[in-house]
C-alpha positions as CSV (number, residue, x, y, z in Angstrom):
1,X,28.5,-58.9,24.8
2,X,29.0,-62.0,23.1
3,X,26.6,-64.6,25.2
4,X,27.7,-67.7,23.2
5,X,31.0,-67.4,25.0
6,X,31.6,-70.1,27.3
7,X,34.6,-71.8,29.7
8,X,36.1,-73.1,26.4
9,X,36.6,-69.4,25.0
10,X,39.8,-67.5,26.0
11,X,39.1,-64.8,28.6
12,X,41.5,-62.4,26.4
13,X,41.0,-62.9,22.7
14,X,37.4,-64.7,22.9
15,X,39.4,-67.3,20.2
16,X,38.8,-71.4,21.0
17,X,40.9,-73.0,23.9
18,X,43.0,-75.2,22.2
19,X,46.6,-76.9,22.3
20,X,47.1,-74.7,19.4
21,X,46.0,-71.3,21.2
22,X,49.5,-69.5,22.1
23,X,50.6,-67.1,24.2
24,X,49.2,-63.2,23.8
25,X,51.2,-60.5,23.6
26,X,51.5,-59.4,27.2
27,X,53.1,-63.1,27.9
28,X,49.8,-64.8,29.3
29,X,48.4,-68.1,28.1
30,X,45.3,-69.9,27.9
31,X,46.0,-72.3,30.9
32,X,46.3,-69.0,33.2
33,X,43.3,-68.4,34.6
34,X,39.1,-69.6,35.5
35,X,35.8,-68.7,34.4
36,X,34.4,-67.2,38.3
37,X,31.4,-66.7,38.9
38,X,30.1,-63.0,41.4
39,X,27.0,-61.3,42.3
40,X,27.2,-57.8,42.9
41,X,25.8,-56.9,46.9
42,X,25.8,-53.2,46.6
43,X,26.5,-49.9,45.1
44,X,28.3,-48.0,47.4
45,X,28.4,-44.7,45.5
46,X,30.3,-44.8,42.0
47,X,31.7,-48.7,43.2
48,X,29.9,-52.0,42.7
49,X,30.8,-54.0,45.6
50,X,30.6,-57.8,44.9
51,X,31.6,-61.2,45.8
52,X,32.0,-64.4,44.6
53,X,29.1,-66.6,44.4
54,X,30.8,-69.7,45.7
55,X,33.1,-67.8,48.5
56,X,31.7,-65.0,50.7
57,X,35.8,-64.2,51.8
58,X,36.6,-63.5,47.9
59,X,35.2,-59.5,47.7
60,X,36.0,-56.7,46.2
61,X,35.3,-53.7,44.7
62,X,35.2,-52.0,41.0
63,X,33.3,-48.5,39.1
64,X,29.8,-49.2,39.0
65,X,29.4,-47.4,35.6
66,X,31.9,-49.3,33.9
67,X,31.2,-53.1,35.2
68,X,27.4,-52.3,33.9
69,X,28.8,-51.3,30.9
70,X,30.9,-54.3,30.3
71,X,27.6,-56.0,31.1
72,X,25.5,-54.4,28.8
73,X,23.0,-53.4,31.6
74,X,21.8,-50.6,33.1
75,X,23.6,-48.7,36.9
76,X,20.3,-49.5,38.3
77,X,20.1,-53.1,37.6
78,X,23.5,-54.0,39.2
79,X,22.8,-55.2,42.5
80,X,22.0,-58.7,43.1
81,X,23.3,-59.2,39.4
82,X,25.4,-62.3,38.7
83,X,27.4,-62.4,36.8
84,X,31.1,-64.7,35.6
85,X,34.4,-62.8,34.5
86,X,37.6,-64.1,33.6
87,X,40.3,-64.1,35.8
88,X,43.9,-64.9,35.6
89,X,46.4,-63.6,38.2
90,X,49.1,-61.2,36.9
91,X,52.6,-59.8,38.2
92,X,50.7,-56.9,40.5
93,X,46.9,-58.3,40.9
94,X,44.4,-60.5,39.2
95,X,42.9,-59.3,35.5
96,X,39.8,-59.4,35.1
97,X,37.7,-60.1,31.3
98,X,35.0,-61.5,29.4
99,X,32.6,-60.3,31.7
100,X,29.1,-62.1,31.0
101,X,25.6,-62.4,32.5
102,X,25.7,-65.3,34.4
């Protein structure tokens, strides 16, 4: 993962936030979306349950192996992680990316 990333890097392409940053392919843009911030309560199985850090009513739940993989850590060290993903809301959901340490 790419820890110099920060709130001024698109959640998509990683590329500079800018006036000059355009739309992606899939139609999204830049202005779409937040830097949020979870912690992850428990495994419950294969899923990582977590929550965000500044809202206990904002939960949900993804595969364990593959959110420790986007985090470049190991199953065991998941709970009580924190870590910040990208989020921008879509047609059917929210999209989550650029997941990072926090």
């Amino acid at each position: 993962m790419d820890a110099s990333r920060n709130e001024s890097s698109c959640g998509l392409c990683g590329s500079t936030l800018s006036a000059q940053h355009g739309q992606h392919g899939d139609g999204s843009t830049t202005g779409a979306g937040k830097r949020v911030e979870y912690v992850v309560v428990e495994l419950r199985g294969a899923l990582a349950c977590y929550q965000a850090a500044d809202d206990v009513s904002r939960a949900g739940k993804t595969v364990a192996a593959g959110l420790a993989e986007e985090l470049g850590i190991s199953l065991a060290d998941l709970p009580g992680r924190r870590y910040t993903c990208w989020e921008r809301s879509a047609e059917h959901g929210v999209i989550q990316s650029g997941f990072e340490l926090a």
